[in-house]
C-alpha positions in Angstrom: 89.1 -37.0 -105.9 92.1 -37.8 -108.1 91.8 -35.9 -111.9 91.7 -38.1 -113.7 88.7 -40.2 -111.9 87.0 -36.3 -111.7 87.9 -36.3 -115.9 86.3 -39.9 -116.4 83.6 -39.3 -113.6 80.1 -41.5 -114.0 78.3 -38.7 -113.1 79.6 -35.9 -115.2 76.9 -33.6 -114.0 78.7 -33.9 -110.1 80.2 -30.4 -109.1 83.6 -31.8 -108.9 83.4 -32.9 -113.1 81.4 -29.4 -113.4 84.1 -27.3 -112.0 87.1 -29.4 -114.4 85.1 -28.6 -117.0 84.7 -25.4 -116.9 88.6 -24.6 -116.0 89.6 -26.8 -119.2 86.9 -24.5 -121.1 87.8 -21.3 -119.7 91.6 -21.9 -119.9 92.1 -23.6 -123.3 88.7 -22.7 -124.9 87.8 -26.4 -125.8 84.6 -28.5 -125.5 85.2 -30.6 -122.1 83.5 -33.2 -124.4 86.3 -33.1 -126.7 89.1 -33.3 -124.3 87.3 -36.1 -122.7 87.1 -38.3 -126.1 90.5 -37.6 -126.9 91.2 -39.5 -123.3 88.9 -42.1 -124.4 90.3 -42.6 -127.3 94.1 -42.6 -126.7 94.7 -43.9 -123.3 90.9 -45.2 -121.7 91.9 -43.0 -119.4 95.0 -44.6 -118.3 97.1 -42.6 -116.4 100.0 -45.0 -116.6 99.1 -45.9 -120.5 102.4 -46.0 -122.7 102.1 -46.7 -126.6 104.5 -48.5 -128.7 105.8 -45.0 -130.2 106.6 -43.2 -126.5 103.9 -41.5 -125.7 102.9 -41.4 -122.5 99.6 -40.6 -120.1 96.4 -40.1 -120.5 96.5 -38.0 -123.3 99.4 -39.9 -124.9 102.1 -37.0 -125.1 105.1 -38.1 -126.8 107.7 -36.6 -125.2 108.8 -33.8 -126.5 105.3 -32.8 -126.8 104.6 -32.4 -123.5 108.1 -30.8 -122.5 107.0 -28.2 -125.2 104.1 -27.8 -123.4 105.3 -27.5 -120.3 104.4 -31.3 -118.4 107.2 -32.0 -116.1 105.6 -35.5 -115.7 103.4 -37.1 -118.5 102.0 -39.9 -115.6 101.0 -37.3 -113.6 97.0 -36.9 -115.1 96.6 -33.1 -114.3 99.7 -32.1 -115.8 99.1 -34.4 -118.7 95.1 -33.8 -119.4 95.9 -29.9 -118.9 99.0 -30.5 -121.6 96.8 -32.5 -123.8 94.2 -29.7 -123.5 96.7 -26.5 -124.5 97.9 -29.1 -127.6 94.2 -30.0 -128.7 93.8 -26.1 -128.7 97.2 -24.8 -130.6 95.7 -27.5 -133.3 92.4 -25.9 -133.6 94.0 -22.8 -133.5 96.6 -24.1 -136.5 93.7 -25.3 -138.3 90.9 -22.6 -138.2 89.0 -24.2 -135.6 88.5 -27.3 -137.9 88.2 -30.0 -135.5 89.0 -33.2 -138.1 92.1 -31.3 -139.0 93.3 -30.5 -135.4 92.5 -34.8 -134.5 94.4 -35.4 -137.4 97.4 -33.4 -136.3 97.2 -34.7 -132.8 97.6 -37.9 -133.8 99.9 -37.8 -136.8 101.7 -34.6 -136.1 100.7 -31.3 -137.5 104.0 -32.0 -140.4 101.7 -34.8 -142.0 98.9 -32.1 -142.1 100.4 -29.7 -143.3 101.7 -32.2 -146.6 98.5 -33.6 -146.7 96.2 -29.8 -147.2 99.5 -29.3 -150.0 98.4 -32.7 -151.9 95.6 -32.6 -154.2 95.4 -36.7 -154.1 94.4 -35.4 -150.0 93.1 -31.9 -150.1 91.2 -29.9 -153.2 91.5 -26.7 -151.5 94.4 -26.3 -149.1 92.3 -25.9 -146.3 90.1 -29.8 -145.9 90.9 -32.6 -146.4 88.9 -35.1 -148.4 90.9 -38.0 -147.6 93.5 -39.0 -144.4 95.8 -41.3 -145.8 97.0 -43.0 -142.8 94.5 -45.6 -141.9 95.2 -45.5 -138.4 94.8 -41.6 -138.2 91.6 -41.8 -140.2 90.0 -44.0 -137.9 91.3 -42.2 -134.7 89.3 -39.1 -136.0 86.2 -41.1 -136.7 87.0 -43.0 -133.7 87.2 -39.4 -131.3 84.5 -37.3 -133.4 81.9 -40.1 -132.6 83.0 -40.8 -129.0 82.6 -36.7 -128.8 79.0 -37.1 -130.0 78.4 -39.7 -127.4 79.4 -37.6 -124.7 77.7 -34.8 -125.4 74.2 -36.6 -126.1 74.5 -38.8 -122.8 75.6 -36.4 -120.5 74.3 -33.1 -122.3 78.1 -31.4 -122.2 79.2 -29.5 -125.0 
């Protein structure tokens, strides 16, 4: 089957979702269920999706992004979901493993973050934040956390 049906499978217990999920996992360290919300959330799983900012697939890779990561083609779903994947994970790794923080720089660039933890109107100790100021970015973590929750109560995935 095609990846990206395999990543956005109705049965997530088949082999073929089993055995994605445990590559992503063993290669990137990083819930399956997250990398499948993030997909959700940016794209529906659209391996052709394209946002008004550039970025591209089904993990909406801007550019740049994905070159730095090594996609040769952001339409191509492996490349793109196993990009999206390594970038998910150098976020958590940025961040301490703090998954609101990592969402947050995924979607508004780890630059934003990084003012944000310096900002006492955002952050009272340098390492949370208390507050996203971007609307859309605030919701895309509520949006992703949640979906992640879904996922891993329907279909028992961590």
């Amino acid at each position: 089957k095609p990846f990206i049906i395999v990543l956005n499978t109705v049965n997530p217990n088949s082999e073929e979702s089993k055995d994605l999920g445990r590559e992503l996992e063993e290669k990137y360290d990083v819930p399956v269920s997250l990398l499948k919300a993030i997909g959700k959330a940016e794209s529906n799983f659209n391996a052709n999706a394209v946002s008004g900012a550039g970025a591209q697939g089904v993990m909406q890779l801007m550019p740049a992004t994905a070159k730095s990561l090594g996609v040769t083609d952001s339409f191509d779903a492996e490349q793109n979901i196993m990009g999206g994947a390594k970038y998910i994970k150098q976020m958590l790794d940025r961040y301490d493993g703090h998954v609101k923080l990592a969402l947050a720089a995924y979607n508004a660039g780890s630059g934003n973050v990084s003012k944000w933890l310096q900002d006492s109107n955002y952050s009272d100790d340098g390492k949370t934040l208390k507050d996203i100021p971007y609307p859309e970015t605030k919701k895309y973590v509520k949006k992703v956390t949640l979906v992640q929750k879904i996922y891993q109560w329907i279909y028992h995935i961590e």
